[in-house]
C-alpha positions as CSV (number, residue, x, y, z in Angstrom):
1,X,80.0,3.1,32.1
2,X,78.4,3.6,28.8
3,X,80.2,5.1,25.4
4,X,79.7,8.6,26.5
5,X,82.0,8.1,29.8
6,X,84.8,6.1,28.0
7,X,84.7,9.1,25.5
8,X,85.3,11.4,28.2
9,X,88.1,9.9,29.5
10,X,89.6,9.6,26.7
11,X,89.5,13.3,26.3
12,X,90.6,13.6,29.9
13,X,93.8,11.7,28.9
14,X,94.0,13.6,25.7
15,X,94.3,16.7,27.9
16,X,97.5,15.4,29.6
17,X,99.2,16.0,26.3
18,X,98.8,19.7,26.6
19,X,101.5,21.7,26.0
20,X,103.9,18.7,24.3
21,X,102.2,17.7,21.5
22,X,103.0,20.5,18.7
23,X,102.2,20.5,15.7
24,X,100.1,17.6,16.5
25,X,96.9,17.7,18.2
26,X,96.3,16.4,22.0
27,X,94.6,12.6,21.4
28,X,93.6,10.2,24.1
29,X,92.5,6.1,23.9
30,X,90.8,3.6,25.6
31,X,90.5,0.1,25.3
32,X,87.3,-1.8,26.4
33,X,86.4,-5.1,26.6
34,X,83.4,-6.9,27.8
35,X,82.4,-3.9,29.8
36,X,85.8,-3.0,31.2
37,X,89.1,-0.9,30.8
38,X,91.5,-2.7,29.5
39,X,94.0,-0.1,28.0
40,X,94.4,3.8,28.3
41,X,97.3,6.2,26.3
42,X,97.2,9.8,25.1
43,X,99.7,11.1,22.6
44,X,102.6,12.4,25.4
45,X,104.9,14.3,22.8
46,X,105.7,15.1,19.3
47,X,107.7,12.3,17.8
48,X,106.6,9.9,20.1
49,X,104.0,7.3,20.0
50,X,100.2,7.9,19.1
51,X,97.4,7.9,21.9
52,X,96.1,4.4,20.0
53,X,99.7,2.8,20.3
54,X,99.9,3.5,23.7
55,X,96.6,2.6,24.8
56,X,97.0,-0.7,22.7
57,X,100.2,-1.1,24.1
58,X,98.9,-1.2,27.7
59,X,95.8,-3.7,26.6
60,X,98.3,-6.4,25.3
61,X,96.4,-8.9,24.9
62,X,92.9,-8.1,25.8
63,X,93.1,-5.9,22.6
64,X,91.7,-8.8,20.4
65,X,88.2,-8.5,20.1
66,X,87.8,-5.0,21.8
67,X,86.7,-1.4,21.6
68,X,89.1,1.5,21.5
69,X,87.7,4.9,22.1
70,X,89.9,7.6,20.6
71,X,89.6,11.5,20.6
72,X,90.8,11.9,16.8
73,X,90.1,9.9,13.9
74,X,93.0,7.3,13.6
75,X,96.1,8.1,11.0
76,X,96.6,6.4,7.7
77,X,99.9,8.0,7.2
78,X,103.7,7.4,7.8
79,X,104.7,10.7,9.9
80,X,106.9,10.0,12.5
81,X,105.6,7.4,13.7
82,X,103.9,4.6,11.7
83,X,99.8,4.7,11.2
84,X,97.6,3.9,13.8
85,X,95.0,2.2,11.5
86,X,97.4,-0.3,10.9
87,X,98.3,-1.0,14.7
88,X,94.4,-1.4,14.9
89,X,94.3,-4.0,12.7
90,X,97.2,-6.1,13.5
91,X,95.6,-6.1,17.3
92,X,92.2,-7.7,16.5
93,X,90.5,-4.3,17.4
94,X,86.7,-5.3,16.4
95,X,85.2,-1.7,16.9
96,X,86.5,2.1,16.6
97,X,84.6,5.0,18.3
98,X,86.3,8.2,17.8
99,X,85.2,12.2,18.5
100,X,85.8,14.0,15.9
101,X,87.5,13.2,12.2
102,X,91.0,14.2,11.4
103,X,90.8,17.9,9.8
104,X,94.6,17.0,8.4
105,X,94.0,16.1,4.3
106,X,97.6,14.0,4.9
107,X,96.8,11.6,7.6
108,X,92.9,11.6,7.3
109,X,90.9,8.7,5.8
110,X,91.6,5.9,8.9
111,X,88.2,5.7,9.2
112,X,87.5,4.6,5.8
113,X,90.5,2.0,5.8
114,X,89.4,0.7,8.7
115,X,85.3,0.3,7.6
116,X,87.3,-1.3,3.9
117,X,89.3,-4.0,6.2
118,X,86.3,-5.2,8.7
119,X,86.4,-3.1,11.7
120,X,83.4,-1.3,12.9
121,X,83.6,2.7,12.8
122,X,81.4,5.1,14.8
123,X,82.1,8.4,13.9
124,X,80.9,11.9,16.1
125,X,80.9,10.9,19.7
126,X,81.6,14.3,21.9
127,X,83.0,16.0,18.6
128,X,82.6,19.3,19.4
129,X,84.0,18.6,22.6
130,X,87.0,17.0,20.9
131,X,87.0,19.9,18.6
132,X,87.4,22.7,21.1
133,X,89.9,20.7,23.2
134,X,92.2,20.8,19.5
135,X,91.1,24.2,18.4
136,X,94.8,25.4,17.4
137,X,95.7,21.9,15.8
138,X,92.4,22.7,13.5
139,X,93.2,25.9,12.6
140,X,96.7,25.8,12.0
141,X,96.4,22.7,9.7
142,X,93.3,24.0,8.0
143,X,94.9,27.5,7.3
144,X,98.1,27.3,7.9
145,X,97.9,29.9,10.1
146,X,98.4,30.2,13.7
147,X,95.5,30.0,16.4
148,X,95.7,33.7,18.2
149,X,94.7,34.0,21.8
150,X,95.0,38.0,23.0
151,X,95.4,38.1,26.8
152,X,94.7,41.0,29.0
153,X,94.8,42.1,32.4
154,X,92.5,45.0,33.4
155,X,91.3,47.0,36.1
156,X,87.2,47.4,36.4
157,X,87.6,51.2,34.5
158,X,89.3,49.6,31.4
159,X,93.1,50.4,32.3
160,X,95.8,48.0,32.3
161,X,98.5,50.3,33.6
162,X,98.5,53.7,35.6
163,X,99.6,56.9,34.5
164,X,103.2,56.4,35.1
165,X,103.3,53.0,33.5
166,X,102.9,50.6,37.1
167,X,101.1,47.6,36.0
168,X,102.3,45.2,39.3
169,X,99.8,43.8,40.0
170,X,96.4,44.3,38.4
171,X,95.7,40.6,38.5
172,X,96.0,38.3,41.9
173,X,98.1,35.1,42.0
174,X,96.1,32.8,41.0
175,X,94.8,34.7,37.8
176,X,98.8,35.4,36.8
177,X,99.7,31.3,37.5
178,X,96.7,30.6,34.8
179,X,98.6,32.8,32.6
180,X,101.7,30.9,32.8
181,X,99.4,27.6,31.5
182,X,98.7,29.4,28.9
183,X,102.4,30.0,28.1
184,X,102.9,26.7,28.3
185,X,99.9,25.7,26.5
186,X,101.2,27.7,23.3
187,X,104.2,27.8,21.0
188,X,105.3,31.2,21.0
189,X,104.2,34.7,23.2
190,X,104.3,37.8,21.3
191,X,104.2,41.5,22.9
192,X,105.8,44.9,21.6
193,X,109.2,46.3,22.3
194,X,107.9,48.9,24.5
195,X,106.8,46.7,26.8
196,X,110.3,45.0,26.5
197,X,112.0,49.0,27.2
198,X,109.8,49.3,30.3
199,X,109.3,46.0,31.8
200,X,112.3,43.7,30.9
201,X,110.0,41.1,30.9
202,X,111.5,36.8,30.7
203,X,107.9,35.9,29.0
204,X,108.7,32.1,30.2
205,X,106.6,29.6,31.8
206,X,107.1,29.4,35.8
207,X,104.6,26.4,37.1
208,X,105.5,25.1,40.5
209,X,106.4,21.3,40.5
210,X,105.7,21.4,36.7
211,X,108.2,21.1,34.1
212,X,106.3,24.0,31.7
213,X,107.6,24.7,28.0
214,X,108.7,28.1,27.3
215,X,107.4,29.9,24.6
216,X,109.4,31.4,21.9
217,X,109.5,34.8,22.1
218,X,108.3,37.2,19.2
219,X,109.2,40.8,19.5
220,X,107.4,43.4,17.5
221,X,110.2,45.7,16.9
222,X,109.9,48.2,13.8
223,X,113.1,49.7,14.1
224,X,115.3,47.6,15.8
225,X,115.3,49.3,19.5
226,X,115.5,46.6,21.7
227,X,118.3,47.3,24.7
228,X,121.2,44.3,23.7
229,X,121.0,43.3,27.5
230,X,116.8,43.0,27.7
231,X,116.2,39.7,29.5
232,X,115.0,38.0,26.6
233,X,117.9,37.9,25.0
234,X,120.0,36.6,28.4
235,X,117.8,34.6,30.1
236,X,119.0,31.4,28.3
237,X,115.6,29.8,27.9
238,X,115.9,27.1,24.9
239,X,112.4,28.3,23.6
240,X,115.0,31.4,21.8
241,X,113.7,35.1,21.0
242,X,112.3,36.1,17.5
243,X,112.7,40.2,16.7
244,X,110.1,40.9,14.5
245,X,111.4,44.4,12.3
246,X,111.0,45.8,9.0
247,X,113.1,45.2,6.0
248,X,117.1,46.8,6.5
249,X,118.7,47.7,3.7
250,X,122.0,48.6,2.6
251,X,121.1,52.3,3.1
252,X,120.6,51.8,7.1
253,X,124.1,50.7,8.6
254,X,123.6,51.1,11.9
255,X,120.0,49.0,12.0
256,X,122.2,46.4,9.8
257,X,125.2,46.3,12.9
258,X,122.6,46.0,15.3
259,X,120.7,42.9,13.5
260,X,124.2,41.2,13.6
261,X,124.5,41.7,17.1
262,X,121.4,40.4,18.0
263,X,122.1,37.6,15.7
264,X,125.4,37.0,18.0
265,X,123.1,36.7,21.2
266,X,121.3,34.3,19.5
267,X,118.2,36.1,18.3
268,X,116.8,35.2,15.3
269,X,115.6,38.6,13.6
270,X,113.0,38.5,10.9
271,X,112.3,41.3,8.1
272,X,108.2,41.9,7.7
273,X,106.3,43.8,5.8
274,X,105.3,47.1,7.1
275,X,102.2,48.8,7.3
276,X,101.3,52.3,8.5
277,X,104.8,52.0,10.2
278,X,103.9,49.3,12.2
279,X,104.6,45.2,11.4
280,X,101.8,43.7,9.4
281,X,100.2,41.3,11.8
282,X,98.1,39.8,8.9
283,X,101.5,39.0,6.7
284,X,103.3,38.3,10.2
285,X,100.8,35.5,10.8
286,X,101.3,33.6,7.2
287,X,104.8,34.0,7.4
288,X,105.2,32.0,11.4
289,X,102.2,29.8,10.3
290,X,105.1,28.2,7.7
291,X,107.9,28.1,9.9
292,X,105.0,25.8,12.1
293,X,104.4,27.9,15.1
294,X,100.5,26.7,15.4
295,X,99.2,28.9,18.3
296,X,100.2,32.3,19.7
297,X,99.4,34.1,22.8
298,X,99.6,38.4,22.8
299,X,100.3,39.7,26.0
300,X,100.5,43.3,24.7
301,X,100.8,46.5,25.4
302,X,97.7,48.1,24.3
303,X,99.0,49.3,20.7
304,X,99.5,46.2,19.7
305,X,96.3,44.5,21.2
306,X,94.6,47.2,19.4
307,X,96.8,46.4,16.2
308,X,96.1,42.2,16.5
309,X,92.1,43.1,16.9
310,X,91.7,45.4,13.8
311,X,93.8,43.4,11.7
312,X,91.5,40.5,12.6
313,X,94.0,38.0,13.4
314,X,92.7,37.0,17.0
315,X,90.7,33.8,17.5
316,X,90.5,34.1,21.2
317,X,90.1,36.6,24.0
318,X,91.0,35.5,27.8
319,X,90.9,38.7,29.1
320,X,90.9,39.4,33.1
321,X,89.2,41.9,35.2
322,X,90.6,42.7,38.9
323,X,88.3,44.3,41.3
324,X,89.9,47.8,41.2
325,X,89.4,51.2,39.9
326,X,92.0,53.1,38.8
327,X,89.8,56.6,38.2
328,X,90.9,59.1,36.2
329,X,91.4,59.8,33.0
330,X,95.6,59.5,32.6
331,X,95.9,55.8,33.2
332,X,96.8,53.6,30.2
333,X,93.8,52.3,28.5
334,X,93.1,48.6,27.3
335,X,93.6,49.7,23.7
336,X,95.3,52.5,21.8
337,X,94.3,54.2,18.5
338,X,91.4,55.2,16.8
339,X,88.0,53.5,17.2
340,X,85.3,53.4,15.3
341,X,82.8,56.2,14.7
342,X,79.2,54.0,14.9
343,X,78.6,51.1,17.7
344,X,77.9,48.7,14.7
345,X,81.2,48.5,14.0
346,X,82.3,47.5,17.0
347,X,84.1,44.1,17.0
348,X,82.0,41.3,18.4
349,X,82.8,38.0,20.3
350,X,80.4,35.1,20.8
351,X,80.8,31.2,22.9
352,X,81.1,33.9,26.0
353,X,82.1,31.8,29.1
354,X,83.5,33.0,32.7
355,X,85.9,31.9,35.5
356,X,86.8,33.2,38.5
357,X,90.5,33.5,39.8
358,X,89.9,34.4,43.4
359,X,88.1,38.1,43.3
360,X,89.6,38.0,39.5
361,X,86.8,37.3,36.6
362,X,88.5,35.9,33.4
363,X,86.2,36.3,30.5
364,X,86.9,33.3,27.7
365,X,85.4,34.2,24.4
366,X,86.0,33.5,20.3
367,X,86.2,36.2,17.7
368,X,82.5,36.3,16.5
369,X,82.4,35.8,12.4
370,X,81.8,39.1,10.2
């Protein structure tokens, strides 16, 4: 194997985090010596030990004198855990290959330490590789924002429902069990209370033989009209439901009763600013980026996919296409409200790639820079 495999693994291993490792990123290690594997880890959850540790960990011995391969540049801070630089050191680690450096001003800097007390550094191997595999670690510690994925299901004609509302099923199995990885995959789901009213949706994660996270749940809810028994707020899921309104005041009682009730479910309910009578996504955004959630996934319906695209907030697009045709002109459409006048303006997406789900297409693509 040659430095190009070991990196691979590493981020193969680093993969395994998925899902557990919020707010950190995913990172994966191995330790080589002489030509063979003598230690693997990846960071397994928050709080716990780093990828290095654990690959370190399992090379015991056989760490002295050997290379690690590591996905992220090592820490050079006290977090939770102590830094990884320093468990380098202490284990005779002669040489450091990493992907990509750490984007995080707190714990960057390992590699320097580590060049300043002996120990060769190669920086770069497979880093856009390493960078795409952290994408919502990067942009939430770089912005303090959360990484937006918009999610859609559709039929080949551009509808996601029919005329009376049926949406069960568009997608096939397959293409609905990849949904529920991304669920897991993210820290919190976000949708409109009208598709609460007329689906009574759980929004959890269901993986067979899998022990997925649940998302927390984020309801865009202007006015407060979210039925008291919706799923949401019964289902017991530890990930807890977040109803998004706009400011109540003294002046509206009976939206001020209902906030307390909700509060008695267990519901957290959080006042954002309004704009053209709808929740401001952008303000939305800064104000879950500081209470940490990191990534968010928007399932819909097709105001408020139209809402997260104009208001620019979407990083990524997984939207899938079922082999059907509704016809027509009554079914409900991808996105509601007014588009614009001149194909110019048209939002564009760019780092286009496919996968198929059965007869499904998912299209993966990235908000294109304006």
């Amino acid at each position: 194997m040659d430095d190009r495999q070991y990196m691979e693994m590493a981020l193969a291993l680093a993969e395994k985090g998925k899902g557990f490792t919020s707010p950190n990123p995913m990172v994966g290690a191995v330790v080589v010596k002489n030509g063979t594997i003598v230690g693997q880890g990846w960071h397994k959850a928050y709080g716990g030990p780093h990828a290095e540790v654990n690959a370190i960990d399992d090379a015991g011995e056989n760490a002295r004198n050997a290379t690690i391969y590591v996905t992220l540049e090592p820490c050079n801070h006290t977090g939770k855990t102590p830094p990884c630089t320093r468990k380098i050191i202490d284990a005779g680690i002669s040489k450091v290959v990493m992907a990509m450096e750490d984007p995080n001003p707190v714990a960057s800097g390992g590699a320097e330490f580590l060049q300043n007390h002996g120990i060769t550094v190669i920086k770069g191997l497979l880093d856009a590789e390493a960078r795409r595999l952290n994408e919502i670690f990067i942009k939430h510690v770089t912005t303090r924002k959360p990484f937006v994925i918009l999610k859609y299901a559709s039929t080949l004609d551009g509808r996601i429902a029919t005329r009376t509302g049926d949406s069960k099923w568009i997608t096939n199995d397959r293409s609905r069990a990849f949904v529920h990885e991304l669920r897991h995959l993210v820290d919190g789901i976000l949708v409109g209370v009208d598709t609460v009213i007329a689906d009574d949706p759980s929004l959890t994660t269901r993986i067979p033989d899998f022990d997925g996270r649940d998302p927390r749940r984020f309801i865009l809810d202007t006015r407060l009209r979210i039925p008291e028994n919706a799923r949401i707020l019964t289902d017991g899921s530890g990930a807890g439901t977040c109803i998004v309104c706009g400011q109540i005041t003294d002046l509206d009682p009976e939206r001020a009763a209902k906030k307390k009730r909700l509060q008695q479910l267990g519901a957290e309910v959080l006042e954002a600013p309004i704009k053209n009578e709808r929740v401001d996504l952008t303000a939305l955004m800064v104000m879950l980026g500081a209470k940490n959630v990191t990534s968010i996934l928007i399932e819909g319906g097709s105001r408020v996919l139209d809402s997260a695209l104009k208001a620019g907030i979407v990083d990524k697009i997984c939207g899938f296409y079922a082999p059907k045709i509704l016809g027509g002109d009554d079914g409900i459409p991808l996105l509601r409200g007014e588009g614009p006048e001149r194909m110019k303006d048209a939002l564009c997406f760019e780092n286009l790639s496919l996968r198929r789900f059965g007869d499904d297409i998912m299209i993966e693509a990235y908000t294109a820079a304006q």
